[in-house]
C-alpha positions as CSV (number, residue, x, y, z in Angstrom):
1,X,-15.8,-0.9,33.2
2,X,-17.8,-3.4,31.1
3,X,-18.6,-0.5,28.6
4,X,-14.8,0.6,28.2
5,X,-14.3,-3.4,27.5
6,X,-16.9,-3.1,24.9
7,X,-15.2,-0.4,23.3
8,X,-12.1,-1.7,23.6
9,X,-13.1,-5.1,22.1
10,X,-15.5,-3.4,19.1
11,X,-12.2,-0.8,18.0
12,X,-10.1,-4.0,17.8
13,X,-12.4,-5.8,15.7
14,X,-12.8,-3.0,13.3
15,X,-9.5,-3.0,12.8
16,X,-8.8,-6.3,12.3
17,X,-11.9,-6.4,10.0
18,X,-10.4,-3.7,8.1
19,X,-6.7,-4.9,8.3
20,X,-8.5,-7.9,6.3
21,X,-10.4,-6.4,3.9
22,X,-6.8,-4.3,3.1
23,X,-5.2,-7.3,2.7
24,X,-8.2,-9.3,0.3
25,X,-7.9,-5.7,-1.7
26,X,-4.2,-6.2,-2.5
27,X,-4.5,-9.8,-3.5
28,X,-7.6,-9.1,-5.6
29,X,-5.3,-6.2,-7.4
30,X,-2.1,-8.5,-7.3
31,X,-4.3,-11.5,-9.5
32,X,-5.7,-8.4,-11.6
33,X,-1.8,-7.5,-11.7
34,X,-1.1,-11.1,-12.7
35,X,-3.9,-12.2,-15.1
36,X,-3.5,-8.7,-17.4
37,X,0.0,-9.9,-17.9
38,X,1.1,-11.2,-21.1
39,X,1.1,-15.1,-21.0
40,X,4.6,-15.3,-21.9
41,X,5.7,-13.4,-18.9
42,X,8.1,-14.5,-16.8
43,X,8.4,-14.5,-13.4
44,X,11.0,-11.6,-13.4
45,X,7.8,-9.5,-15.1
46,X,5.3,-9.9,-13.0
47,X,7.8,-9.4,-10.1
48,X,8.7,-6.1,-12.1
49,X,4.7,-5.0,-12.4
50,X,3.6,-5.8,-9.1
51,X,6.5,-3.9,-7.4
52,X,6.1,-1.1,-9.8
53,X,2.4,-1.1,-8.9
54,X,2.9,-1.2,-4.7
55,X,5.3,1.8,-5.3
56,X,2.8,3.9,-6.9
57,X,-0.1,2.9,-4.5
58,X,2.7,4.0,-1.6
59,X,3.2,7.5,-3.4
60,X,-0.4,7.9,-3.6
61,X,-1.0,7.2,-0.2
62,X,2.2,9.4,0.9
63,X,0.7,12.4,-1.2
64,X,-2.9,12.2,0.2
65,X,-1.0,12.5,4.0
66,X,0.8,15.3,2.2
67,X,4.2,13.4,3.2
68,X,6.3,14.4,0.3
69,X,8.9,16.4,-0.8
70,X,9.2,19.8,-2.3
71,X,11.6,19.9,-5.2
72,X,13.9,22.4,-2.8
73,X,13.9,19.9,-0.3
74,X,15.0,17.3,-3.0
75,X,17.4,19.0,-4.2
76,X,19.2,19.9,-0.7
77,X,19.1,15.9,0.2
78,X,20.5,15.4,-3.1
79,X,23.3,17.6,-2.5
80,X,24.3,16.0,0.9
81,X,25.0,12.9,-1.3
């Protein structure tokens, strides 16, 4: 019993551990995001970049779990429109 609490307790500090370290990673790319912008940007801009950037990082991460779309598929959903 003590061992399965062990377990228990070491999986959910790996993920919280890693859960952090995701979230450090995003605000370390969203200041690198931020500081490569031009220094007249608005707020509108850097808005615009980071969202651009998030969707990409989603796609990548979508393709490497091979959750996307053929171009077939696409064009069936499309059609339902």
């Amino acid at each position: 019993m003590f061992r399965a609490a062990q377990i228990i307790l070491f999986s959910l500090l790996f993920v919280i551990i890693t859960r952090e370290n995701h979230i450090v990673a995003i605000k370390r790319e969203a200041l690198r995001i931020i500081n490569a912008s031009p220094d007249d940007a608005d707020i509108e801009e850097i808005m615009y970049r980071l969202y651009i950037v998030d969707k990409i990082c989603k796609s990548q991460q979508a393709i490497k779990r091979n959750q996307v779309l053929s171009s077939d598929e696409v064009k069936q959903e499309i059609e339902t429109w």
